[in-house]
LUMSELUM-56370 format. One record per atom (N, C-alpha, C): x, y, z; residue in one letter; atom name; residue number from 1. Coordinates in steps of 0.05 Angstrom, whole numbers, plus 5000, padded with zeros to 4 digits. Layout:
LUMSELUM-56370
- X,Y,Z,A,CA,NUM
...
//
This chain:
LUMSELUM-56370
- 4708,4696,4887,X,N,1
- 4731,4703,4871,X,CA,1
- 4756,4700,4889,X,C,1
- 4773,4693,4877,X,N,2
- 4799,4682,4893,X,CA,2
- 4830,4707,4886,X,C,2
- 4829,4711,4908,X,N,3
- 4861,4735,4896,X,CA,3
- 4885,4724,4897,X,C,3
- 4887,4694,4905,X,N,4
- 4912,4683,4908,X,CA,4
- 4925,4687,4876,X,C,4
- 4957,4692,4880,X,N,5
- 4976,4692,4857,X,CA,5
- 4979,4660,4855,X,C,5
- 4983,4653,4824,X,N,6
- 4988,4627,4815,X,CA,6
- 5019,4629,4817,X,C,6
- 5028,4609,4832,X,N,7
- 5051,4604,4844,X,CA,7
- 5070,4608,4816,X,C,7
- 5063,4599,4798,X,N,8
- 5086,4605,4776,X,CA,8
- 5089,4633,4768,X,C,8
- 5079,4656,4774,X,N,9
- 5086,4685,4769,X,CA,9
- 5096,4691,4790,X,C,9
- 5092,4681,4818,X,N,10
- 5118,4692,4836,X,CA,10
- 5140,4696,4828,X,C,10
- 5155,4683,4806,X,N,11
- 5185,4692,4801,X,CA,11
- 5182,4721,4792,X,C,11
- 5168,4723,4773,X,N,12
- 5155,4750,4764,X,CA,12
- 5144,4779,4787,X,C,12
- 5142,4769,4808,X,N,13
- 5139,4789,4825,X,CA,13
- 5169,4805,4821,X,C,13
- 5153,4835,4835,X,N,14
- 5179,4857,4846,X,CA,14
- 5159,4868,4872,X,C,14
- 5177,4882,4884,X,N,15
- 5169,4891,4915,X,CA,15
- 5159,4914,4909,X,C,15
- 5134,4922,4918,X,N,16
- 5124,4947,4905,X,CA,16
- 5122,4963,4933,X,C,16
- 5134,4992,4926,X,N,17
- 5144,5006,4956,X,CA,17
- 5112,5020,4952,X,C,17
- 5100,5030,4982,X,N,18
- 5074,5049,4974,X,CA,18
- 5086,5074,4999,X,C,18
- 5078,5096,4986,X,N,19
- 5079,5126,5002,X,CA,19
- 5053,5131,5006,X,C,19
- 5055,5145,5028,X,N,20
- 5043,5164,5043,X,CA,20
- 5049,5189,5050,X,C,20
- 5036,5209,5049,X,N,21
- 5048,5233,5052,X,CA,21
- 5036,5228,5085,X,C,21
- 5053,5246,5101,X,N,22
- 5056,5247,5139,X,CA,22
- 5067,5268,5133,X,C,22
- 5056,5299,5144,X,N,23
- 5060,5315,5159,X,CA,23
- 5082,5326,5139,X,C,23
- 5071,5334,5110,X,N,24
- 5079,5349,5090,X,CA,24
- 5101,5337,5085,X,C,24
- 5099,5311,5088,X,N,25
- 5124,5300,5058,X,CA,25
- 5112,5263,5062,X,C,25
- 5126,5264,5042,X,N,26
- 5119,5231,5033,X,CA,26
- 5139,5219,5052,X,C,26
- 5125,5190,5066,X,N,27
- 5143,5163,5070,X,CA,27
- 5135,5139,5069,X,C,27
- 5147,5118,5061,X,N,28
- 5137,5095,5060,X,CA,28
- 5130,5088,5070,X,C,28
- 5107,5071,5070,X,N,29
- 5090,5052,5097,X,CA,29
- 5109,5028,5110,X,C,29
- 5130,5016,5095,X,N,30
- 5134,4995,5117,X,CA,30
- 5160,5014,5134,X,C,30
- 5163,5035,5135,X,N,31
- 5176,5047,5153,X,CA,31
- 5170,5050,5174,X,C,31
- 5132,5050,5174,X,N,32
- 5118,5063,5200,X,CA,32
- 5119,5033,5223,X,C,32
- 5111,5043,5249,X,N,33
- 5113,5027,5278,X,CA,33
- 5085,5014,5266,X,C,33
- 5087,4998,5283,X,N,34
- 5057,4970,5292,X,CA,34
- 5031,4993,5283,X,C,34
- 5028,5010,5304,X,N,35
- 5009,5023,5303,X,CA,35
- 5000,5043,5284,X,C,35
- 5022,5058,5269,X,N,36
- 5020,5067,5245,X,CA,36
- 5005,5057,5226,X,C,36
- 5016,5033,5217,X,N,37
- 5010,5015,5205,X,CA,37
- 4985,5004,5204,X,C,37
- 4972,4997,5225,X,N,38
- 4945,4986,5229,X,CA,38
- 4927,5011,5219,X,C,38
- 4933,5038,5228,X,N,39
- 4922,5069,5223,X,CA,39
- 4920,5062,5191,X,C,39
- 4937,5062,5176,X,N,40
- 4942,5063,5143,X,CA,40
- 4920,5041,5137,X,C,40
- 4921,5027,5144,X,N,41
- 4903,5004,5137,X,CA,41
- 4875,5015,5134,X,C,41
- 4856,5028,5162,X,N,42
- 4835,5032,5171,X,CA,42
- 4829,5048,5143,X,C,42
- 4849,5073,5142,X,N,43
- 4840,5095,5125,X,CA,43
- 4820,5088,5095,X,C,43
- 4803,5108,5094,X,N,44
- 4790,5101,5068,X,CA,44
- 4798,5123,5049,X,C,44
- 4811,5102,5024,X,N,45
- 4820,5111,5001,X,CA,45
- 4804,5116,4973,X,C,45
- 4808,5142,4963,X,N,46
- 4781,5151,4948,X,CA,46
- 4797,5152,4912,X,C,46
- 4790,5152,4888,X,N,47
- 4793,5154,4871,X,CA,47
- 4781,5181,4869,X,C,47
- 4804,5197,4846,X,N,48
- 4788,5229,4843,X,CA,48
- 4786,5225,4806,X,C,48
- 4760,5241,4807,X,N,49
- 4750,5233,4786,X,CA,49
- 4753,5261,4767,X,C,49
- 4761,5261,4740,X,N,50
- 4776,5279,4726,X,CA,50
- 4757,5281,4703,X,C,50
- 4744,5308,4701,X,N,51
- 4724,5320,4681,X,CA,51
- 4730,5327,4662,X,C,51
//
């Protein structure tokens, strides 16, 4: 399966900001240093499941 975008909906893109909450408040990820960054990556992200 291929995740490349078909070059004709690029115009259609928008920049999508993502948060993180750090040390009781939210901030954006491309704010964080090199190494932050690689950290965010590693993390494993869970879906919570609603009864």
């Amino acid at each position: 399966m291929s995740h490349e975008i078909p070059k004709k909906l690029n115009a259609k893109r928008s920049k999508c900001l993502v948060y993180t909450r750090v040390m009781g408040y939210h901030r954006p990820v491309e704010s964080f240093n090199i190494g932050k960054k690689g950290e965010h990556q590693q993390r494993t992200h869970f879906k919570e499941i609603m009864v």
